[in-house]
N, C-alpha and C positions, 0 to 999 in steps of 0.2 A: 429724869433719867432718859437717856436715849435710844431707843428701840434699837434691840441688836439686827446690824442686817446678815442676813444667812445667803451668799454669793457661791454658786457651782457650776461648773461648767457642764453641757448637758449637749450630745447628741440631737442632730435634726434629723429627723422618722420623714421627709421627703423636701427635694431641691423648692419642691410649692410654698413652702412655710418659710427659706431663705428667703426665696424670690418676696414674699411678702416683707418679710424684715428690713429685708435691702430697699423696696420700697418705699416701707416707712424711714429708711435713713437717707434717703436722695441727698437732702441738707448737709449732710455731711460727707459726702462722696463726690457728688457733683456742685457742690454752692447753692447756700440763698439763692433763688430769683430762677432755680431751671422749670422746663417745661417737661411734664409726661406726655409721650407723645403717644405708648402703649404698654401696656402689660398682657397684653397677647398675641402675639405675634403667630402666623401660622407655621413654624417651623417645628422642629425636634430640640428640644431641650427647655430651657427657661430662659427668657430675655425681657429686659426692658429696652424702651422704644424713647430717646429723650436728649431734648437740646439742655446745653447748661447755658449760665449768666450769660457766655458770652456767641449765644444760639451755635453751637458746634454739638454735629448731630454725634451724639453716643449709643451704643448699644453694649448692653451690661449682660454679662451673661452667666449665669449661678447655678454651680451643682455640688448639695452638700455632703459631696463625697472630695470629689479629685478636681482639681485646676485643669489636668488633662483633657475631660472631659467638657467642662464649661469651656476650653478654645475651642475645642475642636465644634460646640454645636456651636457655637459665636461666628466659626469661621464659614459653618454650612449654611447660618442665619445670614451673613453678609452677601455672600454670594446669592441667594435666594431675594434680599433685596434687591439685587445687580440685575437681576433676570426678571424682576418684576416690576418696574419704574411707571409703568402707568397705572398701575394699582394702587400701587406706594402715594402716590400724585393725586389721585382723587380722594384718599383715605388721609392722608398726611402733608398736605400742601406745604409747612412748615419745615420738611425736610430738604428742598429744594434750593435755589437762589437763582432770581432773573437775574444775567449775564448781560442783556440789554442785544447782545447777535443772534445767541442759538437759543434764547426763550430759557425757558428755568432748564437747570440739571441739578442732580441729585449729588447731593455734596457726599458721598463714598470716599471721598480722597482725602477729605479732613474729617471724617467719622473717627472719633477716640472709640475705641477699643475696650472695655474694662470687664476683668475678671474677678469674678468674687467665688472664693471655694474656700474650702481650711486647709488646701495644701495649692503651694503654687504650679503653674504647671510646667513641666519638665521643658531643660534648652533655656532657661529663664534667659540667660547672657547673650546670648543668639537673638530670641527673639523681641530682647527692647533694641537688636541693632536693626534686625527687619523688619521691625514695626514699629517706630520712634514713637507715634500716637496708644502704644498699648502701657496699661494700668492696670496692676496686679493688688488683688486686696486678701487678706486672709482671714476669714470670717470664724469665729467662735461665738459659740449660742451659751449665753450663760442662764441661769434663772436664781433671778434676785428676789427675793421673799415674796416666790410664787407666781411672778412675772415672769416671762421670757425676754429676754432682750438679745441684742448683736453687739458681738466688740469686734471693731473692723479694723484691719491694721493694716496699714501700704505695705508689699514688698518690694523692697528696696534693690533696686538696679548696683549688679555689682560692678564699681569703678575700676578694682584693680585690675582688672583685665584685659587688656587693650590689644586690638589688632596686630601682627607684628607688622616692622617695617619694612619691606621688602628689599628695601635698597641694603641692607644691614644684615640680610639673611648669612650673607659669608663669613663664618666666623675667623678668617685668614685677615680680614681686609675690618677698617676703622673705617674707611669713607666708600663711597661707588665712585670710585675714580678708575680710569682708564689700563685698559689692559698693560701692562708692561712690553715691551718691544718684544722679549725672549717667550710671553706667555705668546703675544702676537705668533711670533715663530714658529712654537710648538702646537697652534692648532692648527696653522697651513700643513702642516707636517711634511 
């Protein structure tokens, strides 16, 4: 007979305890085969420090309260890496890429983004258009007969909503075609 499992979901008492969960689930966040690069970063908040499969440098950022929160110190941690690149460079050589002209730089530009909170954070539509590299996970702490585990879920970028199109803004007119002779007219006036 097979041992009943007793599954609840359970409150995280500090983002420290995420941050470690999340750790122990890189495999399934970032792919088989990533690199830690850190789990202590000197900033404000909780971040991991890490290239995945395909060496693309990420910083993951966890607060087991608000999504809000985990951007906003993600965003003061990135900028704090941007100001500190020789630092970065003797601690983390991995983060870099020789260019072959200007000697290594600090791949910032293809750094993914990833948030992990129980709630996503606010603007979600907004900000996968101003951050195409950013990755929203929504983390719940369950405890399975006595264990602590994480159920981590993607938040899912919403499709329907798309930019309008500007040429189309008129709701008088089907195409942007050209002024009519008489509209001509009436704005020489």
């Amino acid at each position: 007979m097979a041992t009943p499992m007793h599954i609840r979901q359970i409150p995280l008492s500090t983002s420290q305890l995420l941050l470690e969960l999340v750790q122990e689930s890189l495999d399934h966040i970032l792919g088989t085969g990533h690199t830690l690069i850190s789990n202590k970063l000197p900033y404000a908040g909780h971040h991991l420090l890490a290239l995945d499969p395909q060496d693309t440098p990420c910083l993951l950022s966890c607060d087991n309260r608000d999504g809000g929160h985990a951007l906003l110190s993600a965003l003061a941690a990135m900028e704090g890496l941007a100001e500190n690149r020789g630092w970065l460079y003797r601690l983390y050589p991995g983060m870099f890429r020789n260019d072959g002209q200007h000697g290594s730089t600090l791949r910032l530009e293809s750094m993914r983004l990833i948030i992990l909170a129980p709630t996503a954070p606010p603007g979600g539509d907004y900000l996968y258009r101003a951050f195409p590299r950013l990755d929203c996970f929504l983390t719940h702490a369950l405890e399975i007969n006595g264990e602590i585990g994480l159920y981590i879920e993607p938040h899912r970028r919403q499709t329907g909503a798309q930019a309008p199109d500007h040429a189309t803004l008129n709701p008088f007119r089907t195409s942007p075609a050209a002024l009519t002779a008489e509209e001509e007219a009436s704005l020489r006036g």
